[in-house]
DRENPA-3360 file (N, C-alpha, C; in nm, 2 decimals, always signed):
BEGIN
1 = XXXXXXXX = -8.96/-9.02/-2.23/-9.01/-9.15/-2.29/-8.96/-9.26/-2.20 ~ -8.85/-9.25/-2.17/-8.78/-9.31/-2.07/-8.81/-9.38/-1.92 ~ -8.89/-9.24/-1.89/-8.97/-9.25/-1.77/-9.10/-9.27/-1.77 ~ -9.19/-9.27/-1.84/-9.32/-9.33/-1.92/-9.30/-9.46/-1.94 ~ -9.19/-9.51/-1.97/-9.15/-9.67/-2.02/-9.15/-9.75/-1.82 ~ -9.08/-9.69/-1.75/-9.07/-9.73/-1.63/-9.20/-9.68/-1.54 ~ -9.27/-9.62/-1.57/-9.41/-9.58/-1.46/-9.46/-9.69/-1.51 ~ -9.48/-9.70/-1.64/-9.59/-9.78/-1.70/-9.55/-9.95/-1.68;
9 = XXXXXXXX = -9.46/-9.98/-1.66/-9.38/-10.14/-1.68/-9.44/-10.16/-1.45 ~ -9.40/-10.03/-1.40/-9.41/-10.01/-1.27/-9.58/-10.06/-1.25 ~ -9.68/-10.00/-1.30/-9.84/-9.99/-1.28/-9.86/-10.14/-1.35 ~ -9.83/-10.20/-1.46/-9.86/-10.36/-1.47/-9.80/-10.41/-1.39 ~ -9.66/-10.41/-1.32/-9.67/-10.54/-1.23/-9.72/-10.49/-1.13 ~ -9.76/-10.38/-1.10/-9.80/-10.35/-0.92/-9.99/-10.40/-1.00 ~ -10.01/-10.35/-1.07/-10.15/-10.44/-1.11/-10.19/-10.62/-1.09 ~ -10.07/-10.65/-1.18/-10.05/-10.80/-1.19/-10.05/-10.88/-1.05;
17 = XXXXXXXX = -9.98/-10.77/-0.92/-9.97/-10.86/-0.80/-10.13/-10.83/-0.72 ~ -10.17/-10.72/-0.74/-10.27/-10.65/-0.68/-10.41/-10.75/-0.77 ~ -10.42/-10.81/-0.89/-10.50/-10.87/-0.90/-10.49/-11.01/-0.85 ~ -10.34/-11.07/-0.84/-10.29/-11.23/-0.79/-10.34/-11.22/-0.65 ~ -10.31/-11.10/-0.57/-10.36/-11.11/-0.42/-10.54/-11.12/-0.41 ~ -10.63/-11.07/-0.45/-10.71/-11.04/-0.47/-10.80/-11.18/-0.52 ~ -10.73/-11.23/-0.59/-10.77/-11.39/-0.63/-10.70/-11.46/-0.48 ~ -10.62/-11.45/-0.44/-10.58/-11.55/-0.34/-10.63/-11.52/-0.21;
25 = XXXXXXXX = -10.71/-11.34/-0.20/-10.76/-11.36/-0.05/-10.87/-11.37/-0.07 ~ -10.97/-11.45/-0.15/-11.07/-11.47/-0.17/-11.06/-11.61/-0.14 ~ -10.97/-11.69/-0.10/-10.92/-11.83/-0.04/-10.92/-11.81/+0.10 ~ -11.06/-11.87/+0.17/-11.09/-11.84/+0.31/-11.03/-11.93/+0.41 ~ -10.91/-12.02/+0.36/-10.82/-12.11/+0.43/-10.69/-12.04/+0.48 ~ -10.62/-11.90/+0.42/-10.53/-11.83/+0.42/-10.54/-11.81/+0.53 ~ -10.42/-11.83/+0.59/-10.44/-11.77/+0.78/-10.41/-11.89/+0.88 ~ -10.39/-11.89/+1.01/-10.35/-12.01/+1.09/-10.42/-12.08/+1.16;
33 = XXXXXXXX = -10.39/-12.20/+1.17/-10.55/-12.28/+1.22/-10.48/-12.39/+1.31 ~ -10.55/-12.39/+1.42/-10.53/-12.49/+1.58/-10.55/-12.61/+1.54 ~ -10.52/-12.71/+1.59/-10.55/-12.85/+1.59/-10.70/-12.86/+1.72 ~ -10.79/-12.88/+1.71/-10.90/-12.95/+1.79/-10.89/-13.06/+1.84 ~ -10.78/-13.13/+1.90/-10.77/-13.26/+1.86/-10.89/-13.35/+1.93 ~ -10.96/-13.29/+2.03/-11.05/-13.33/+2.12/-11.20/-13.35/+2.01 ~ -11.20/-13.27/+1.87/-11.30/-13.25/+1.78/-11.27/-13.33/+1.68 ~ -11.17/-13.39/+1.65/-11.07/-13.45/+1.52/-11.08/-13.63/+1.58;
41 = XXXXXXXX = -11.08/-13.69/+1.46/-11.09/-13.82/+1.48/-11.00/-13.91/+1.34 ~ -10.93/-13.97/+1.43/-10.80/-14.05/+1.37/-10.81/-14.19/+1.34 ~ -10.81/-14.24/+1.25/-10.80/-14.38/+1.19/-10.75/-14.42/+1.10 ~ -10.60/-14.53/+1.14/-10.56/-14.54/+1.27/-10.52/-14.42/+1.35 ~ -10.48/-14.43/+1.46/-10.42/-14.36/+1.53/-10.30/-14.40/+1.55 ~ -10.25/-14.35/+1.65/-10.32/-14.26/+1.72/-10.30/-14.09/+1.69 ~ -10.32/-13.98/+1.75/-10.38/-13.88/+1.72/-10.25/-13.79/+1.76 ~ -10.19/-13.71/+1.69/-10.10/-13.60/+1.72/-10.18/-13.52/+1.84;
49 = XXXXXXXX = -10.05/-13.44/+1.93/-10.05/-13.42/+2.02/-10.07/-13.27/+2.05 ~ -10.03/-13.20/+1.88/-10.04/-13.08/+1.87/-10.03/-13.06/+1.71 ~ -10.10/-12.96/+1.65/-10.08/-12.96/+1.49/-10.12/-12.78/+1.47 ~ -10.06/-12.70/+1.43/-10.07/-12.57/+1.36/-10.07/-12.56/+1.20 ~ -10.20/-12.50/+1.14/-10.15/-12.50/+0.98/-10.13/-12.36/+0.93 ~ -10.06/-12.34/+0.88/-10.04/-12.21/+0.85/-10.07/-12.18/+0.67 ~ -10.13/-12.09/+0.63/-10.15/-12.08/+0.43/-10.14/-11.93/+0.44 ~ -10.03/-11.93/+0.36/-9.98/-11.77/+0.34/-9.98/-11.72/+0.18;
57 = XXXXXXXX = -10.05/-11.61/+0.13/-10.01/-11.58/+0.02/-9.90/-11.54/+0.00 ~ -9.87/-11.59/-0.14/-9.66/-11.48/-0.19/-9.70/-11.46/-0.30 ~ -9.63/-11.44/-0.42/-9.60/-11.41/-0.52/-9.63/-11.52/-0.61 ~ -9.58/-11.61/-0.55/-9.55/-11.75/-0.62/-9.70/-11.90/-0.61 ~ -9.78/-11.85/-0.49/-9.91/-11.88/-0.48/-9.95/-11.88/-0.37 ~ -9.94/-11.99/-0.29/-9.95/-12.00/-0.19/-9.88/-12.07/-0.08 ~ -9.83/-12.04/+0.06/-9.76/-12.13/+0.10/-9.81/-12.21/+0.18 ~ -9.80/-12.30/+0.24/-9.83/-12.42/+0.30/-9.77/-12.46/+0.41;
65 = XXXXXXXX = -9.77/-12.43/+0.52/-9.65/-12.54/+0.65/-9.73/-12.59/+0.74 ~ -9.72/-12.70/+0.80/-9.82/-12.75/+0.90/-9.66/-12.79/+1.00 ~ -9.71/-12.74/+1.17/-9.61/-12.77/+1.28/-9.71/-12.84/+1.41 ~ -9.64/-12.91/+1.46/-9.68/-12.99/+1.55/-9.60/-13.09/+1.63 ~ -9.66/-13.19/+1.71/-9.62/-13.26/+1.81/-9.66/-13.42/+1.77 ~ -9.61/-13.51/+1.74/-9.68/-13.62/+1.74/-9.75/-13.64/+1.83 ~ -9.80/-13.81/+1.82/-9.85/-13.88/+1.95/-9.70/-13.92/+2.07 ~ -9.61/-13.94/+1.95/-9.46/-13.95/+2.05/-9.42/-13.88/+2.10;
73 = XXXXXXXX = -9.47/-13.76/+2.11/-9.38/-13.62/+2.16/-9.28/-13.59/+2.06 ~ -9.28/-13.62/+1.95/-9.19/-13.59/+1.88/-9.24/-13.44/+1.78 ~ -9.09/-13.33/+1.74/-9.18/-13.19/+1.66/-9.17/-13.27/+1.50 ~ -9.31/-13.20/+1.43/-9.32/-13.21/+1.31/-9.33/-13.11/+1.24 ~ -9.25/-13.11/+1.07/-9.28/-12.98/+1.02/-9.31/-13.06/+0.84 ~ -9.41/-12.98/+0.81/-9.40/-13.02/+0.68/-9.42/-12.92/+0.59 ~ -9.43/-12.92/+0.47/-9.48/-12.77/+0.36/-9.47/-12.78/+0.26 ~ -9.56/-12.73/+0.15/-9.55/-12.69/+0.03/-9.61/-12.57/-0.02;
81 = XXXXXXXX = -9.58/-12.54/-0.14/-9.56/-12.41/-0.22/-9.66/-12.45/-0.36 ~ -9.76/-12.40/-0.39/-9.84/-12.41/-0.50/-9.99/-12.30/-0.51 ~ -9.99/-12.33/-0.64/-10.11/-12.24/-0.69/-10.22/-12.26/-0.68 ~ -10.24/-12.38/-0.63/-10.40/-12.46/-0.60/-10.43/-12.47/-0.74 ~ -10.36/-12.54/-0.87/-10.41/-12.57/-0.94/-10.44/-12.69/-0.97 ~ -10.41/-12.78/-0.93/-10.41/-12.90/-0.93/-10.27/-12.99/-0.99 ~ -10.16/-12.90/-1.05/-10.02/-12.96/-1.04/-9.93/-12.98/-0.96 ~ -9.90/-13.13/-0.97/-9.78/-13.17/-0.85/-9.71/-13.07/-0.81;
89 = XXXXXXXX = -9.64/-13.04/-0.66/-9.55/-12.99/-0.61/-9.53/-13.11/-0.51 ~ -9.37/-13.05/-0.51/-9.27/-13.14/-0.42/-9.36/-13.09/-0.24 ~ -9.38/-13.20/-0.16/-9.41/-13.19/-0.05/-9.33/-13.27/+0.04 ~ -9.25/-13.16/+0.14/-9.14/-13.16/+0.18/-9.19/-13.20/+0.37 ~ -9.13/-13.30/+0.42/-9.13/-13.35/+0.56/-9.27/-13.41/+0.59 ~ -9.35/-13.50/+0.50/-9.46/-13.53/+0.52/-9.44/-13.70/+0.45 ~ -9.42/-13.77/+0.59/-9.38/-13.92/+0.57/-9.46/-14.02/+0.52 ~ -9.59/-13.92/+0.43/-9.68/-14.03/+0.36/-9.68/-14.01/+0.21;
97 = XXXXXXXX = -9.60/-13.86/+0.17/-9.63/-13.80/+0.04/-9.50/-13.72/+0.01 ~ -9.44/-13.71/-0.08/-9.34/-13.66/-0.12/-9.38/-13.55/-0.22 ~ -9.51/-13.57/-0.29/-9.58/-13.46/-0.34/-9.72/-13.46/-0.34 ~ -9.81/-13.33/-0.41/-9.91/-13.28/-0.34/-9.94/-13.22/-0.45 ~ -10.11/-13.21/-0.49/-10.16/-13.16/-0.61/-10.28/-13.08/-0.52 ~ -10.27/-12.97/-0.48/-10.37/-12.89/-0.42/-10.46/-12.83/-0.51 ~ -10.60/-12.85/-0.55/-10.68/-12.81/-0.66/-10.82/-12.69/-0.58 ~ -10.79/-12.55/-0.61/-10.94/-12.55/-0.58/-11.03/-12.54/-0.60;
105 = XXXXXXXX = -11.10/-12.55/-0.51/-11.28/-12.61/-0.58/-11.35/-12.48/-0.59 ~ -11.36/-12.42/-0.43/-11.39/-12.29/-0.45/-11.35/-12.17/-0.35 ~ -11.39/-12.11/-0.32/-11.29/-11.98/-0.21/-11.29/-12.04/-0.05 ~ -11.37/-12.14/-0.05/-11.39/-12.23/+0.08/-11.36/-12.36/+0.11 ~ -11.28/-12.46/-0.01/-11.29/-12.55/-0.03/-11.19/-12.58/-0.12 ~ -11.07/-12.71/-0.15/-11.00/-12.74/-0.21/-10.99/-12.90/-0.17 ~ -10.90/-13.00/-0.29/-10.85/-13.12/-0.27/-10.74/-13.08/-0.27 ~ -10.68/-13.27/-0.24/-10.54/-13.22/-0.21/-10.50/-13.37/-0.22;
113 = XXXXXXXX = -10.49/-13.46/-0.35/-10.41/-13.60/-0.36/-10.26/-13.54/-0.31 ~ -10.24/-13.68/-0.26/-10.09/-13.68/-0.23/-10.01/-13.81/-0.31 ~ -9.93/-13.82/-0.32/-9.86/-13.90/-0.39/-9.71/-13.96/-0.32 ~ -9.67/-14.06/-0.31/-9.53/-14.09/-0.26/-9.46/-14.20/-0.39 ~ -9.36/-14.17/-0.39/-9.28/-14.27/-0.47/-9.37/-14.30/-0.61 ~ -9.44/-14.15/-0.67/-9.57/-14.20/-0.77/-9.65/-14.26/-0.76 ~ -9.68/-14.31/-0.62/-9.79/-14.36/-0.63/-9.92/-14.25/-0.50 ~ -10.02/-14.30/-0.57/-10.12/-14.24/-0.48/-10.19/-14.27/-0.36;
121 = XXXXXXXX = -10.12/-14.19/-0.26/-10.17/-14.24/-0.11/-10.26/-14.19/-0.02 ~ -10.30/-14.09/-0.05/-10.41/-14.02/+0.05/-10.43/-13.87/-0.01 ~ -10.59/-13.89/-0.03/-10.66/-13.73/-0.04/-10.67/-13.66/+0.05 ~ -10.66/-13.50/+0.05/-10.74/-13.45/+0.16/-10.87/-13.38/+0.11 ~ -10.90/-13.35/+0.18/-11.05/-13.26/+0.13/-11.07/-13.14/+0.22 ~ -11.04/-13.03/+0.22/-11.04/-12.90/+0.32/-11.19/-12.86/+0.31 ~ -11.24/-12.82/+0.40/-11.36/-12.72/+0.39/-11.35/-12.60/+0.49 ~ -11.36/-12.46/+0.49/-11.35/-12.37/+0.58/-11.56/-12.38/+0.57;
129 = XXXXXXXX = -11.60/-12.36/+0.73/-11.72/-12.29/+0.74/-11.76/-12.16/+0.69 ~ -11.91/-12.19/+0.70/-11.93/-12.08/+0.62/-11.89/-11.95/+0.70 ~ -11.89/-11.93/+0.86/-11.79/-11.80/+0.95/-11.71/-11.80/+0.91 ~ -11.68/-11.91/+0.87/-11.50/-11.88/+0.85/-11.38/-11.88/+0.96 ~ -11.42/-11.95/+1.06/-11.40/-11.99/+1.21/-11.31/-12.15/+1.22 ~ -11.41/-12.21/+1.13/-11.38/-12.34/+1.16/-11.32/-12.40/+1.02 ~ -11.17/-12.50/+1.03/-11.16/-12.56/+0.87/-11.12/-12.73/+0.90 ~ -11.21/-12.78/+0.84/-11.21/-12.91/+0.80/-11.15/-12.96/+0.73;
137 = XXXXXXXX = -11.05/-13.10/+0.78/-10.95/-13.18/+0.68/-11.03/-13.32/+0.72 ~ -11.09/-13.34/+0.53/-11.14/-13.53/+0.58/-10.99/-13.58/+0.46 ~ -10.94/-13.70/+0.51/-10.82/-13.77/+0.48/-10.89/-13.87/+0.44 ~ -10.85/-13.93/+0.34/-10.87/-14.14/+0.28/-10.79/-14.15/+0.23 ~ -10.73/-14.28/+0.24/-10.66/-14.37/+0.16/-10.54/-14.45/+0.20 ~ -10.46/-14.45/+0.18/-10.35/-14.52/+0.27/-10.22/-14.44/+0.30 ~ -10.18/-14.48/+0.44/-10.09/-14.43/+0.48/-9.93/-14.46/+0.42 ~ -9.78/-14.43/+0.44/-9.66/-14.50/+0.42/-9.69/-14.66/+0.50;
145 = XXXXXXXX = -9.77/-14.71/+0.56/-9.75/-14.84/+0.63/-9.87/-14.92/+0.54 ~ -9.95/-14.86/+0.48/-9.99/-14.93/+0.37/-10.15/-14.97/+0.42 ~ -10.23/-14.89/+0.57/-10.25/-14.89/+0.65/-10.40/-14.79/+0.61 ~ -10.54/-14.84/+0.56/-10.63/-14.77/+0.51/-10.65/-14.63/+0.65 ~ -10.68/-14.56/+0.58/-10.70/-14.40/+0.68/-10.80/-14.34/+0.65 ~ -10.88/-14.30/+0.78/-11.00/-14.22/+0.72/-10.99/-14.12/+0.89 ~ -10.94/-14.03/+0.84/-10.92/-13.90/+0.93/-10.97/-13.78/+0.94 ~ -11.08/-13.72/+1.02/-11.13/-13.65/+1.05/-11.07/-13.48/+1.10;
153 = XXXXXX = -11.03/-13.41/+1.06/-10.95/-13.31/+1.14/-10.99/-13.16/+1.15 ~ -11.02/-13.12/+1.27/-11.07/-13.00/+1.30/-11.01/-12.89/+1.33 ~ -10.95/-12.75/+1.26/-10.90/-12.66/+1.29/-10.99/-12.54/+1.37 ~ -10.92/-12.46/+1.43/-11.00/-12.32/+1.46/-10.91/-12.23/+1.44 ~ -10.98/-12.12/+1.33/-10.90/-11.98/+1.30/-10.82/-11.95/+1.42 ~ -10.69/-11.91/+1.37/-10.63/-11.83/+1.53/-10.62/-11.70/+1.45;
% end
């Protein structure tokens, strides 16, 4: 009985993760994407120097870290952790938003309000192509300098 109680407890959560993954690789943003910056267009600028995004499934949803280079030469790291449901999470090393409501729309496609100090500073709007090659970030709204933005940004799968 014993051991009937543990197969069985064993096959729902190996189910439960096996259906969570399956919902989350059906999210064609999962995976690492280049900065284009030669294809990307910044307003204001000026334009980082280097930008890697990275979206990893776990357990917990999905992860999030973007690394890069300013226009200063300076390194950047930022990240968050969410389900893509559209509730706040804390967004950590990103000097315009302190948190982030990643909603998605569909397996190609998500928003992304940001928020600082409660207040609302800038959307993003992702789109992966339909290859699945190329992922689009359009940005609006205002920066921490208070500074309207409207940001163009072009990744390529690595």
């Amino acid at each position: 009985m014993r051991k009937t109680l543990i197969v069985g407890a064993f096959a729902v959560c190996v189910g439960a993760l096996l259906s969570g993954s399956a919902l989350l690789a059906a999210d064609t943003w999962i995976g690492s994407w280049k900065l284009d910056v030669a294809k990307s267009k910044f307003s204001p600028g000026p334009a980082p120097k280097s930008m890697t995004l990275k979206f990893a499934a776990t357990a917990d949803g999905i992860q999030f870290t973007s690394d890069g280079v300013d226009a200063e030469g300076k390194p950047t790291h930022s990240q968050f952790a969410s389900k893509f449901d559209g509730k706040e999470v804390p967004y950590k090393g990103n000097p315009n938003a302190d948190t982030a409501s990643p909603k998605r729309i569909d397996g190609n496609s998500y928003s992304n309000p940001w928020k600082k100090d409660g207040k609302e500073t800038t959307t993003s709007h992702v789109v992966v192509s339909k290859d699945g090659k190329t992922l689009t970030v359009h940005q609006t709204g205002k920066n921490a300098k208070g500074e309207a933005v409207k940001h163009t940004l072009v990744f390529e799968r690595q």
